[in-house]
HTML snippet that shows the backbone in 3Dmol.js (N, CA, C, O; Angstrom):
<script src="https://3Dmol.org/build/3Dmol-min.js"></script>
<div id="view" style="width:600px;height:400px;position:relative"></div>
<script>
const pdb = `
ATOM      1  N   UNK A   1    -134.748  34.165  -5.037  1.00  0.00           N
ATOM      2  CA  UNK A   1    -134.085  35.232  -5.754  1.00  0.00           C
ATOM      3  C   UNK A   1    -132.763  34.745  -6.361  1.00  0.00           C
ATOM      4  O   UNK A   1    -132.398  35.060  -7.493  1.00  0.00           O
ATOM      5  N   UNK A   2    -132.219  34.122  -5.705  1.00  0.00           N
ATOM      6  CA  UNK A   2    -130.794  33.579  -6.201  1.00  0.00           C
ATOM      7  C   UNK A   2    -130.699  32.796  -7.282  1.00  0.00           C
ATOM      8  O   UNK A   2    -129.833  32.987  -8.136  1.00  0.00           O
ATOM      9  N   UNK A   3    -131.825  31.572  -7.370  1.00  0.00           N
ATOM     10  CA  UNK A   3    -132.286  30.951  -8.409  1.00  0.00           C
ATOM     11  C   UNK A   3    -132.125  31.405  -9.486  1.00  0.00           C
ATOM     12  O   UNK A   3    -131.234  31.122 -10.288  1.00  0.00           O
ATOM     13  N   UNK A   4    -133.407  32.525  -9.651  1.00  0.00           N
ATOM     14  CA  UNK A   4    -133.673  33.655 -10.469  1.00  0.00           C
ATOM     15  C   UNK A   4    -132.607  34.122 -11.039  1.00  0.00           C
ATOM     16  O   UNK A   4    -132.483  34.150 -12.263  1.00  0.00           O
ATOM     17  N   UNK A   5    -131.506  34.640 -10.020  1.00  0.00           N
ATOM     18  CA  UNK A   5    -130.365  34.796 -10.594  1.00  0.00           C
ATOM     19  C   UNK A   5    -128.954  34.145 -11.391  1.00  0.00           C
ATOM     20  O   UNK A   5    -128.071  34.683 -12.059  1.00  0.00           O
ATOM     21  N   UNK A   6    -129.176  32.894 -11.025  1.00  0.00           N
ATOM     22  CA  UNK A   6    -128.935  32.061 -11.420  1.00  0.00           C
ATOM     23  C   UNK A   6    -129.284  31.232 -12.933  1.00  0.00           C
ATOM     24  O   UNK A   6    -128.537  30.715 -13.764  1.00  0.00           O
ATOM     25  N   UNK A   7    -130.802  31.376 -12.854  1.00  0.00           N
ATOM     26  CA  UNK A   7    -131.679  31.153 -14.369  1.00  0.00           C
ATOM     27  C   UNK A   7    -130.626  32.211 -15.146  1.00  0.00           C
ATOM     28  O   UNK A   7    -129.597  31.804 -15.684  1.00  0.00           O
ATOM     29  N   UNK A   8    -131.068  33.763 -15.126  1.00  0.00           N
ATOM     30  CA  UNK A   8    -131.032  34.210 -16.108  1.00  0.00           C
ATOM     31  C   UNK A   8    -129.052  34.908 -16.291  1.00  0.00           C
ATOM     32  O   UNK A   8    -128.602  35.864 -16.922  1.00  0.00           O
ATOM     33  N   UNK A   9    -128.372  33.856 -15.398  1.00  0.00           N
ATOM     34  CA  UNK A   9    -127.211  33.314 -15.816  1.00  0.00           C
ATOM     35  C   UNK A   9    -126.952  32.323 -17.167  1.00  0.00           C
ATOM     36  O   UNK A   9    -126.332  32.578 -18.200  1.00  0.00           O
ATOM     37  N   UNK A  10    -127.638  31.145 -16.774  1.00  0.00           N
ATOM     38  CA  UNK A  10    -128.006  30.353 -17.831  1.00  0.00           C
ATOM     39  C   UNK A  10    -128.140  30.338 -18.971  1.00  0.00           C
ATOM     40  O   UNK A  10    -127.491  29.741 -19.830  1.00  0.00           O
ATOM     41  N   UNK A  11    -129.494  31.384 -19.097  1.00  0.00           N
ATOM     42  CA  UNK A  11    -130.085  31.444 -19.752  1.00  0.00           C
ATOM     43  C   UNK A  11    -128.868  32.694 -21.074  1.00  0.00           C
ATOM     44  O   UNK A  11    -128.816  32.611 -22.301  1.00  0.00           O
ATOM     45  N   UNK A  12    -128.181  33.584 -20.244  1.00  0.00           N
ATOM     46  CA  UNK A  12    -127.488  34.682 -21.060  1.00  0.00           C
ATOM     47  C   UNK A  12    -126.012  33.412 -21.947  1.00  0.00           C
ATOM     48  O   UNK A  12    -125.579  33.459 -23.098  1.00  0.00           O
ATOM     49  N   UNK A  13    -125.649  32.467 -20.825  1.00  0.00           N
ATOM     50  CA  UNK A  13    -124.944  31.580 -21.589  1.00  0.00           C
ATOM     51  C   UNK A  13    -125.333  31.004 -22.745  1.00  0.00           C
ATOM     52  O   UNK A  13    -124.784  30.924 -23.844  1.00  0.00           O
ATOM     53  N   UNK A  14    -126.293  30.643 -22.358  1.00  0.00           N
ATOM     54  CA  UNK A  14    -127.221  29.538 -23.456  1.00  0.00           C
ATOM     55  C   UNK A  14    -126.634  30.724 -24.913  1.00  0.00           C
ATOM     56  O   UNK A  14    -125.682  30.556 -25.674  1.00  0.00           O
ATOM     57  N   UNK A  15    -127.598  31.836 -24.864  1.00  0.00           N
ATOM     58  CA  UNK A  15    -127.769  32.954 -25.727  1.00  0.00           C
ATOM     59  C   UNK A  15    -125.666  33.106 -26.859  1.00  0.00           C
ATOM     60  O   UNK A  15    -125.161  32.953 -27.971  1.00  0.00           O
ATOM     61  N   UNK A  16    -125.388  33.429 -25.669  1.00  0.00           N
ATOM     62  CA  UNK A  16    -123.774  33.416 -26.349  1.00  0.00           C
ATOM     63  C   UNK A  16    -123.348  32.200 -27.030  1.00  0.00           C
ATOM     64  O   UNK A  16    -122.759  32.396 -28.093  1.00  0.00           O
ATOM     65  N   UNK A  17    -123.520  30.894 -26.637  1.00  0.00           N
ATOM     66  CA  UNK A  17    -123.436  29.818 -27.388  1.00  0.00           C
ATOM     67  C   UNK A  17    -123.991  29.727 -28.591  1.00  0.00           C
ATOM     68  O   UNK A  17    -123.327  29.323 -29.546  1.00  0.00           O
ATOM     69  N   UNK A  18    -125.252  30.080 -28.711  1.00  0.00           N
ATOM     70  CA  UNK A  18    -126.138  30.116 -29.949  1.00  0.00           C
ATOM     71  C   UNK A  18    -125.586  30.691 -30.627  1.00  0.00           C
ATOM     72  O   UNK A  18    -125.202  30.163 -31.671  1.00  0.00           O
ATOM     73  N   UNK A  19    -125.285  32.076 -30.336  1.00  0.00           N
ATOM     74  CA  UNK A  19    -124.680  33.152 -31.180  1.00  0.00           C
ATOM     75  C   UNK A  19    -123.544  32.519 -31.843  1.00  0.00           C
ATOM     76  O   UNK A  19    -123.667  32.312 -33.050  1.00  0.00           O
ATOM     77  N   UNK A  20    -122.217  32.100 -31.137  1.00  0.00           N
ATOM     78  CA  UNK A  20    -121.220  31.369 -31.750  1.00  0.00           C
ATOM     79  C   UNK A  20    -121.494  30.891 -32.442  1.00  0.00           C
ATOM     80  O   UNK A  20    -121.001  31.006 -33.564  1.00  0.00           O
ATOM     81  N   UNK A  21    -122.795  29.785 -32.027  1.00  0.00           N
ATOM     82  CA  UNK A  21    -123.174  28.620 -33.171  1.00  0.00           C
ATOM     83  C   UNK A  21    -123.177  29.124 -34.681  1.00  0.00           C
ATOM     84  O   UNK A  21    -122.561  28.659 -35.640  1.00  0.00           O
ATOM     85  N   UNK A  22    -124.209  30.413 -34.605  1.00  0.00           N
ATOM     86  CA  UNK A  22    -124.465  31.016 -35.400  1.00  0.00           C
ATOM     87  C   UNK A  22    -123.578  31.255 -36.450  1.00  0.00           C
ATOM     88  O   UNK A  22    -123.753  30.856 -37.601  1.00  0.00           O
ATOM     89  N   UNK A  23    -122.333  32.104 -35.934  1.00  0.00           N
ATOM     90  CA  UNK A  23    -121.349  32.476 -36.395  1.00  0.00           C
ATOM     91  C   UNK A  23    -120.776  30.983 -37.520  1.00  0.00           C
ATOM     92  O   UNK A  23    -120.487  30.925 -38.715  1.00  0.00           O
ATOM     93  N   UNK A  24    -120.810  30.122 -36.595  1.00  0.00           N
ATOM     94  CA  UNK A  24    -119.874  29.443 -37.346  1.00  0.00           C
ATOM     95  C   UNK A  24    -120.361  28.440 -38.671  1.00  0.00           C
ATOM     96  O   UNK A  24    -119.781  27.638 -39.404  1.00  0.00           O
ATOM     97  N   UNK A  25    -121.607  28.902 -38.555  1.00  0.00           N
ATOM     98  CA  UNK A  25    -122.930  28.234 -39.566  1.00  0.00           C
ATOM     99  C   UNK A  25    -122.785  29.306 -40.511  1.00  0.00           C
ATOM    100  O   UNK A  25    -123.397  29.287 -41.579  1.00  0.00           O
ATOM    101  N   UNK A  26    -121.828  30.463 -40.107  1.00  0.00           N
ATOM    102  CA  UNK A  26    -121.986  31.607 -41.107  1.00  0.00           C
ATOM    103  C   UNK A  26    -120.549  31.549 -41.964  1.00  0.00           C
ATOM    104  O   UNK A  26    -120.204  32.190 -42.957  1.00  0.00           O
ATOM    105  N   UNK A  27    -119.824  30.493 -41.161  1.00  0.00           N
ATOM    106  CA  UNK A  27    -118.377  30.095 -41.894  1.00  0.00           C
ATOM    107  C   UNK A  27    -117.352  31.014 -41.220  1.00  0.00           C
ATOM    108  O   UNK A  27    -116.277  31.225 -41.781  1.00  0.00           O
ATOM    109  N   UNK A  28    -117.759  31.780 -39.584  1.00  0.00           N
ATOM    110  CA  UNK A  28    -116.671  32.565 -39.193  1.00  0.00           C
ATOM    111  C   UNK A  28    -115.330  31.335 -38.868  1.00  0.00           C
ATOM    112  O   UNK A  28    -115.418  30.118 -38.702  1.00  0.00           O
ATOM    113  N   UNK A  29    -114.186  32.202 -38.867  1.00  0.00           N
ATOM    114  CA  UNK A  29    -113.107  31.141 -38.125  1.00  0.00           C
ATOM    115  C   UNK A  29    -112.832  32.067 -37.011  1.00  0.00           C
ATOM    116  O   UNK A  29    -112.722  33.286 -37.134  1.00  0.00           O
ATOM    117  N   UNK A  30    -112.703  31.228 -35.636  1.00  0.00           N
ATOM    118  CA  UNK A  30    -112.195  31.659 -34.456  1.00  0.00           C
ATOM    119  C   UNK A  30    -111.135  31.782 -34.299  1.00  0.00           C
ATOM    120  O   UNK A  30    -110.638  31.056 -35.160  1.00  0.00           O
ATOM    121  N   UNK A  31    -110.222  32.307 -33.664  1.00  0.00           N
ATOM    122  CA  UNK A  31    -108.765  31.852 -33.079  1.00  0.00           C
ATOM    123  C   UNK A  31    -108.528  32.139 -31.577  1.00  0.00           C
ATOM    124  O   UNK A  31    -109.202  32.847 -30.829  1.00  0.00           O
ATOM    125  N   UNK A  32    -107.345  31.379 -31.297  1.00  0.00           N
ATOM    126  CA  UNK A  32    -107.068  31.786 -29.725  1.00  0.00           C
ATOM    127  C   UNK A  32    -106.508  33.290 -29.738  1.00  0.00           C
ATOM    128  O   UNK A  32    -106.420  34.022 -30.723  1.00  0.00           O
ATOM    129  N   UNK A  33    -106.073  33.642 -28.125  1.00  0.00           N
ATOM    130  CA  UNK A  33    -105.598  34.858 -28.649  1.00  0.00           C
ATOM    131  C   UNK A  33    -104.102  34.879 -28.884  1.00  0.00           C
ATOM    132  O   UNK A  33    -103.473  35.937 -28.899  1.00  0.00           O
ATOM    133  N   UNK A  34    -103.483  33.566 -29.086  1.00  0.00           N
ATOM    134  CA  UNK A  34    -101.908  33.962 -29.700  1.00  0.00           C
ATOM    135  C   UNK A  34    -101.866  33.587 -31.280  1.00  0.00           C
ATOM    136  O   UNK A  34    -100.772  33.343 -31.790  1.00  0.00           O
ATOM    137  N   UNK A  35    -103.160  33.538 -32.125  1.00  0.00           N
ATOM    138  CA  UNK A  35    -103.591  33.520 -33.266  1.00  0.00           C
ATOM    139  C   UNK A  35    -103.758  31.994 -34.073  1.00  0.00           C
ATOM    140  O   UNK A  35    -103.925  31.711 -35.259  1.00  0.00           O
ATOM    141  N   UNK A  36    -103.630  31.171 -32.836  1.00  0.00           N
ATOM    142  CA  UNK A  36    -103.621  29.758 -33.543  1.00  0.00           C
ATOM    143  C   UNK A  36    -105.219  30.257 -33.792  1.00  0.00           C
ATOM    144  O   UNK A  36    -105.944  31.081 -33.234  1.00  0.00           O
ATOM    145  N   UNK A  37    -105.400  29.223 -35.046  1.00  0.00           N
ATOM    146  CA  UNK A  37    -107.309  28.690 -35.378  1.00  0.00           C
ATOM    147  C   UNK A  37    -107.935  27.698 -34.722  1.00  0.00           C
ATOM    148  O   UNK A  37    -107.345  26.677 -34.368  1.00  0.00           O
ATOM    149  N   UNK A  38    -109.095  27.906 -34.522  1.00  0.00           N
ATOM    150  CA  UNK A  38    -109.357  26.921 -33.576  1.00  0.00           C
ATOM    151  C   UNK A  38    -110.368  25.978 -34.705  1.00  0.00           C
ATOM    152  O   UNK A  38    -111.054  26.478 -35.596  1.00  0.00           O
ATOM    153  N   UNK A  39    -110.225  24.243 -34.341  1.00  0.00           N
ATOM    154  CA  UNK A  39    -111.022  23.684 -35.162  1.00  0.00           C
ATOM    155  C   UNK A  39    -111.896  24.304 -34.989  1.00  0.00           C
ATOM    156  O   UNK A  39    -111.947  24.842 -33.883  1.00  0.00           O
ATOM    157  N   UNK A  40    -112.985  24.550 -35.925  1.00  0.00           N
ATOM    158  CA  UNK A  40    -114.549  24.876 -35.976  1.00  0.00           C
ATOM    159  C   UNK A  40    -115.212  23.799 -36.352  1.00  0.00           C
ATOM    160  O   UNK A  40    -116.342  24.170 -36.671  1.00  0.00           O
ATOM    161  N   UNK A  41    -115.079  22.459 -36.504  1.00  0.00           N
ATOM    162  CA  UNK A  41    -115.504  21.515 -36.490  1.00  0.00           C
ATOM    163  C   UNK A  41    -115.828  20.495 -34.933  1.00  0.00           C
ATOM    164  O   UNK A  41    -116.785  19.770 -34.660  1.00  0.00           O
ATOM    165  N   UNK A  42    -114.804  20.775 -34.287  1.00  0.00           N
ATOM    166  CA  UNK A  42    -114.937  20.680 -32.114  1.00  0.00           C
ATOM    167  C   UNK A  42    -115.723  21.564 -31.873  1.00  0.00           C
ATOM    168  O   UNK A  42    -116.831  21.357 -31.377  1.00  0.00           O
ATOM    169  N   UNK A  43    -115.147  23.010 -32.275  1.00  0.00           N
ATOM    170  CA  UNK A  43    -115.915  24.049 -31.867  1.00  0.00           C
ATOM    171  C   UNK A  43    -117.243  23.653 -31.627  1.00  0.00           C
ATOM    172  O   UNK A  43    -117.585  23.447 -30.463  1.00  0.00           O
ATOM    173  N   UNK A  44    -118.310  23.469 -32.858  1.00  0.00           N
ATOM    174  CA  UNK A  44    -119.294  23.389 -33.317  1.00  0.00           C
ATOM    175  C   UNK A  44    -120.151  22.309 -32.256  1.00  0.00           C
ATOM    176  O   UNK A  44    -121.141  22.442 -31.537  1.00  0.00           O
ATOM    177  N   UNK A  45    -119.103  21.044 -32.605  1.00  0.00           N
ATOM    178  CA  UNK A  45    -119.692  20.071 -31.686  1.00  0.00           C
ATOM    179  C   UNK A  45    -119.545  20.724 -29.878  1.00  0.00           C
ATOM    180  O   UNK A  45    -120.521  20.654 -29.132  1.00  0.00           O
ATOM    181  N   UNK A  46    -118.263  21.293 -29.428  1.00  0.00           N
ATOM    182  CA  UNK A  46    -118.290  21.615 -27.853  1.00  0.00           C
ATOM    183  C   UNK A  46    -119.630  22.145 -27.868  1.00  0.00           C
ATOM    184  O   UNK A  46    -120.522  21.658 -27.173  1.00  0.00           O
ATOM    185  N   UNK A  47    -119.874  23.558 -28.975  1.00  0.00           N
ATOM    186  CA  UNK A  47    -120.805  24.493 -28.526  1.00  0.00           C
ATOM    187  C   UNK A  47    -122.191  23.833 -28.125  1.00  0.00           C
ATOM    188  O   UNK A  47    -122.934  24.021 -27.162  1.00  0.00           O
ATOM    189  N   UNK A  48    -122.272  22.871 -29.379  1.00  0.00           N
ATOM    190  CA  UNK A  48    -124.000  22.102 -29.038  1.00  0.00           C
ATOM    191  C   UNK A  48    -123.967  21.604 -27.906  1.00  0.00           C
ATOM    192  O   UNK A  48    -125.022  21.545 -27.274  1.00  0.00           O
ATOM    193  N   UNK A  49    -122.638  21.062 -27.281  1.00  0.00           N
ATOM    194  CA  UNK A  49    -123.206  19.946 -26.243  1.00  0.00           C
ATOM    195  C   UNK A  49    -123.331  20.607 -25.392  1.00  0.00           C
ATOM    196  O   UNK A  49    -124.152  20.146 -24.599  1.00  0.00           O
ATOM    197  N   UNK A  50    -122.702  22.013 -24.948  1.00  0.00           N
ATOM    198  CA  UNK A  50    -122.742  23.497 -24.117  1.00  0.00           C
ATOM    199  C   UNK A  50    -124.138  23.535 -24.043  1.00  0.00           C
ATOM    200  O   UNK A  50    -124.557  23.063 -22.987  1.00  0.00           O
ATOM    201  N   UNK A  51    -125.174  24.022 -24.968  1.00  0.00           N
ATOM    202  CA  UNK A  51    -126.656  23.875 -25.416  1.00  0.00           C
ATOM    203  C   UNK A  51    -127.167  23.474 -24.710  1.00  0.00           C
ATOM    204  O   UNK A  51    -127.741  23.956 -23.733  1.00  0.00           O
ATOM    205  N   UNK A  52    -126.987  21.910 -25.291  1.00  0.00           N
ATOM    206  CA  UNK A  52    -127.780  21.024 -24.502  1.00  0.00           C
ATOM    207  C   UNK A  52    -127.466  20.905 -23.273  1.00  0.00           C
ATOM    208  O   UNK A  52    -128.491  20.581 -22.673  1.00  0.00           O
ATOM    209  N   UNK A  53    -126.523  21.001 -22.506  1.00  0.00           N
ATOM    210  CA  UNK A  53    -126.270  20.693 -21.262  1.00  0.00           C
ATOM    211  C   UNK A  53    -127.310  22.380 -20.747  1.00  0.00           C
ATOM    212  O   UNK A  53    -128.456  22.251 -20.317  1.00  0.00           O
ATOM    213  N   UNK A  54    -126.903  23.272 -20.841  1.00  0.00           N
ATOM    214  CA  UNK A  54    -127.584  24.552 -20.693  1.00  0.00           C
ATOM    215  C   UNK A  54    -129.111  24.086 -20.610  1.00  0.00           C
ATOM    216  O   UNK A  54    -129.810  24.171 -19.600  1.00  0.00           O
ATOM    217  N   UNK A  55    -129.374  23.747 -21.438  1.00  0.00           N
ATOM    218  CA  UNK A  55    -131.144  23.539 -21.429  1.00  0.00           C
ATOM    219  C   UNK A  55    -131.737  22.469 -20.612  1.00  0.00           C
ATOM    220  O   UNK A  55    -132.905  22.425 -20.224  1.00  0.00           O
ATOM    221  N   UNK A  56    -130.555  21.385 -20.336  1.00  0.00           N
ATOM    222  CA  UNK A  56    -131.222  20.465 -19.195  1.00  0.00           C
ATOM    223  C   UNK A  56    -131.215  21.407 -18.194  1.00  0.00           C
ATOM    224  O   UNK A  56    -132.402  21.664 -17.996  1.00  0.00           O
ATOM    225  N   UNK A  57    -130.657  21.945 -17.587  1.00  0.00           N
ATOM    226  CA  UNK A  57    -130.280  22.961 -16.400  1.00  0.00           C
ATOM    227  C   UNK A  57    -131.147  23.598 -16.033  1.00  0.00           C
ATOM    228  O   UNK A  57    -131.777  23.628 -14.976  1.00  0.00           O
ATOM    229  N   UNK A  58    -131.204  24.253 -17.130  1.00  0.00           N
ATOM    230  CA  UNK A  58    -132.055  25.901 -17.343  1.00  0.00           C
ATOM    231  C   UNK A  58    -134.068  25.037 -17.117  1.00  0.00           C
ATOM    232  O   UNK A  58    -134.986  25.592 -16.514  1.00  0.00           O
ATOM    233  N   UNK A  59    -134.151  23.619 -17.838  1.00  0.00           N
ATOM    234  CA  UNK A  59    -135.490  23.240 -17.453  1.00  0.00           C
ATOM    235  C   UNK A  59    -135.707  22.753 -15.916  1.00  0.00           C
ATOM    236  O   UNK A  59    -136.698  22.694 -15.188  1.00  0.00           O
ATOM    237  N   UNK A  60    -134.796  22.541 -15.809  1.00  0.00           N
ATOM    238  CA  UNK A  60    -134.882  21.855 -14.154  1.00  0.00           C
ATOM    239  C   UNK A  60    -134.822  22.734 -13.365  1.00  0.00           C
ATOM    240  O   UNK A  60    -135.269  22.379 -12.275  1.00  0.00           O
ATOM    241  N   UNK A  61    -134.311  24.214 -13.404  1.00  0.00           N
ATOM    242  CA  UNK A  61    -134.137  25.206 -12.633  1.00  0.00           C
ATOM    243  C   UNK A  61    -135.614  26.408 -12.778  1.00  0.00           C
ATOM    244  O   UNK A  61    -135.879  27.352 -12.035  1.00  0.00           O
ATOM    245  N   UNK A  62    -136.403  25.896 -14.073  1.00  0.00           N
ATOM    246  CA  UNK A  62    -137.658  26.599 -13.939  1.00  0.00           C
ATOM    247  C   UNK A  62    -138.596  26.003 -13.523  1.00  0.00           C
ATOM    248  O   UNK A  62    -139.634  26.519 -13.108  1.00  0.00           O
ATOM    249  N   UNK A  63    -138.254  24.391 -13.605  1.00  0.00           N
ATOM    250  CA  UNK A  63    -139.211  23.258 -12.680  1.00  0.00           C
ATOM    251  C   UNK A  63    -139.591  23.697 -11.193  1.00  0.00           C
ATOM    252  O   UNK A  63    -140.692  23.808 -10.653  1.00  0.00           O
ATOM    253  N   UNK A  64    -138.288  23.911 -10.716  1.00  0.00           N
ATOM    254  CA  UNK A  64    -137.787  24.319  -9.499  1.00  0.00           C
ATOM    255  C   UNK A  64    -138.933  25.613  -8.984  1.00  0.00           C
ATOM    256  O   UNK A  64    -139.871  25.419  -8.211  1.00  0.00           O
ATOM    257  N   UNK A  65    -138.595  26.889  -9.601  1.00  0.00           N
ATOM    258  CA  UNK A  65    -139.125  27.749  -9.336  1.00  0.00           C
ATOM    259  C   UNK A  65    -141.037  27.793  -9.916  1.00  0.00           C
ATOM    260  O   UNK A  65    -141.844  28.672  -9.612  1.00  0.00           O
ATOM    261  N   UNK A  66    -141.250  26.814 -10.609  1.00  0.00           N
ATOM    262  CA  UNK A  66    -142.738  27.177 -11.111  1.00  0.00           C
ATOM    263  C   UNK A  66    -143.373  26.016 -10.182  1.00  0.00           C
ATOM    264  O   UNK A  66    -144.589  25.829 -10.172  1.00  0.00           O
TER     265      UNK A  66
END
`;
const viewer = $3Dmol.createViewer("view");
viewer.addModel(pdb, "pdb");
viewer.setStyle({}, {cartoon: {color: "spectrum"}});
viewer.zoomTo();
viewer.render();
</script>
């Protein structure tokens, strides 16, 4: 059960990353909240490697349970 709970931890991260991704493929600009901009060029790259690290995880953790 914890697993489980755990997966669809993951898995809701994974989802928010994408979304960002999304965003920023859409040309949004981010900022912190004392209004600096944040590169969206790091951004972009942190978010993928977020991804990918997410999806090694997320496969090894359904390995686990299947």
């Amino acid at each position: 059960m914890a697993a489980e709970s755990e997966l669809d931890r993951l898995k809701a991260r994974r989802v928010t990353a994408l979304y960002r991704l999304d965003l920023i493929a859409r040309g949004a600009r981010l900022s912190y909240e004392d209004g600096t901009p944040i590169d969206m060029a790091s951004e972009k790259e942190r978010l993928a490697s977020v991804v990918a690290d997410l999806d090694r995880r997320i496969a090894l953790l359904e390995r686990t349970l299947n």
